[in-house]
C-alpha positions in Angstrom: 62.3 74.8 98.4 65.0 76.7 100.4 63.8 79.0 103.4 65.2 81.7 105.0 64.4 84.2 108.3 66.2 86.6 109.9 65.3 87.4 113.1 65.2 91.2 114.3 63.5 92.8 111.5 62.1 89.6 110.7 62.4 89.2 106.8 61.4 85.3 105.7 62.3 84.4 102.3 61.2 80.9 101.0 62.4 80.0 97.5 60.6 77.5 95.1 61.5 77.0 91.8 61.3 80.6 90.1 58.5 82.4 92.2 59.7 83.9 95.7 58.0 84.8 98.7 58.9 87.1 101.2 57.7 88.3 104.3 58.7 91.5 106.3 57.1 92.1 110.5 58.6 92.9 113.6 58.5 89.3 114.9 60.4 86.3 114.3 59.1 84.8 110.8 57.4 81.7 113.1 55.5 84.4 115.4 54.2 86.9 113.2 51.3 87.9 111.8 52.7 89.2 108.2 51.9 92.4 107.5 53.6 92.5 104.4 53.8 89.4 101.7 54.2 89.0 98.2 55.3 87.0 95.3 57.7 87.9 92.7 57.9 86.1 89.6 61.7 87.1 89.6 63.7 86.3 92.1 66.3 89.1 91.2 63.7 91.7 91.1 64.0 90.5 95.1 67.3 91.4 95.9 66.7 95.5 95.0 63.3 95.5 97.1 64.4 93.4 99.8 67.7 96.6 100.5 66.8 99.2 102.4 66.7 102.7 101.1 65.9 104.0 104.7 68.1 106.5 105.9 69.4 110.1 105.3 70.4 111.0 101.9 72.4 114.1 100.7 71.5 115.2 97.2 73.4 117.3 94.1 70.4 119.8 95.1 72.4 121.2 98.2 69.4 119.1 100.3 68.7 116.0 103.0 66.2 113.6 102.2 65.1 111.2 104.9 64.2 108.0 103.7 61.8 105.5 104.6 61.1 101.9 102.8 58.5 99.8 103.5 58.1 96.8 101.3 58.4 98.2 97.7 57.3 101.9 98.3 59.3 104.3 99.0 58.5 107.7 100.9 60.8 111.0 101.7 60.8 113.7 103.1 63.3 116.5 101.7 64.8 119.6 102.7 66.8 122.7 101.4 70.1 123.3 103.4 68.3 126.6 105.2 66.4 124.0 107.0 63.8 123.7 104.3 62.8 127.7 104.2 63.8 127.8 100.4 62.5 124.3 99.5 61.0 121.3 101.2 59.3 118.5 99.1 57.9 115.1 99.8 57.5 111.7 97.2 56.2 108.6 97.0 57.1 105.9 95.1 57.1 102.2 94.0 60.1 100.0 93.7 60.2 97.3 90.7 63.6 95.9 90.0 66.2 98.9 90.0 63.8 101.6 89.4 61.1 104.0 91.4 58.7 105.6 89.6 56.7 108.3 91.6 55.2 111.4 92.8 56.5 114.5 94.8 55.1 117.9 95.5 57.1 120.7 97.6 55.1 121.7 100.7 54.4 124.9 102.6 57.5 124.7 104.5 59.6 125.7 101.8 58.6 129.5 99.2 58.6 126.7 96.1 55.5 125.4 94.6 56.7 122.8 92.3 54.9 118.9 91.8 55.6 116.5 89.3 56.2 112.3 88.3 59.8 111.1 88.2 61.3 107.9 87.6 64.6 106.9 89.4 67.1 104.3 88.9 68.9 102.7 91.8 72.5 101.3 91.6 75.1 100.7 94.5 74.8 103.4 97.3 73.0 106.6 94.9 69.4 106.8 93.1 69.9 108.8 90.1 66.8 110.5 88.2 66.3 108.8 84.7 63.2 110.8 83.7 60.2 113.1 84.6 60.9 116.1 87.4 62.3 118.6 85.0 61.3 121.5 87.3 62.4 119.1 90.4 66.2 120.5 91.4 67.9 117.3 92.3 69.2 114.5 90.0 71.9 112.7 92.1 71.2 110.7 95.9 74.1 109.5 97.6 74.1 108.0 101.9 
């Protein structure tokens, strides 16, 4: 069994033979009450939901997307470069391995009316759309 915690965002990771178990709070790993816990069969599936996709992104689509991951889902909020008057959207997805697969819908900010299921792939610093959204506008994220 090998453990490991680190302290701030408080992310314990114990390892024991090929099933994984993390743990993500705000308090040291010995002081919190896990709010978050799983097992993963594999451990590499780990590493990709264990790196955070929070943050701002700037799409191919001319738009921001803020980021937020918590765990293995994903949420954003994103934004036309007018400040959303043209479009703003909103998804919600799961994280397995490299890929997301989710929902989004534009909302009343924006004039556009669009909703749909995408899948996305994530590899180094950009999420790329594999599949699904073919009325969503964007196809490349980059930080």
């Amino acid at each position: 069994m090998k453990k490991l915690a680190i302290f701030g965002s408080a992310i314990a990771l114990t390892l024991l033979g090929n099933v994984a178990t993390y743990a993500v709070g705000t308090q040291p790993a010995a002081q919190q009450n896990t709010n978050i816990s799983t097992k993963v069969a594999n451990p590499g599936m780990l590493i990709a939901q264990a790196s955070s996709m929070t943050g701002v992104w700037n799409c191919d689509d001319g738009g921001v997307y803020f980021i937020r991951q918590v765990g293995n889902q994903i949420w954003w909020y994103g934004q036309s470069s007018d400040g959303g008057q043209t479009w703003s959207n909103v998804f919600q997805g799961t994280i397995t391995g490299s890929r997301i697969v989710g929902s989004w819908a534009d909302v009343p900010k924006g004039s556009i009316r669009g909703y749909g299921e995408m899948t996305l792939r994530i590899s180094g610093g950009r999420i790329q759309k594999i599949s699904g959204g073919e009325n969503f506008g964007g196809s490349v994220w980059r930080r």
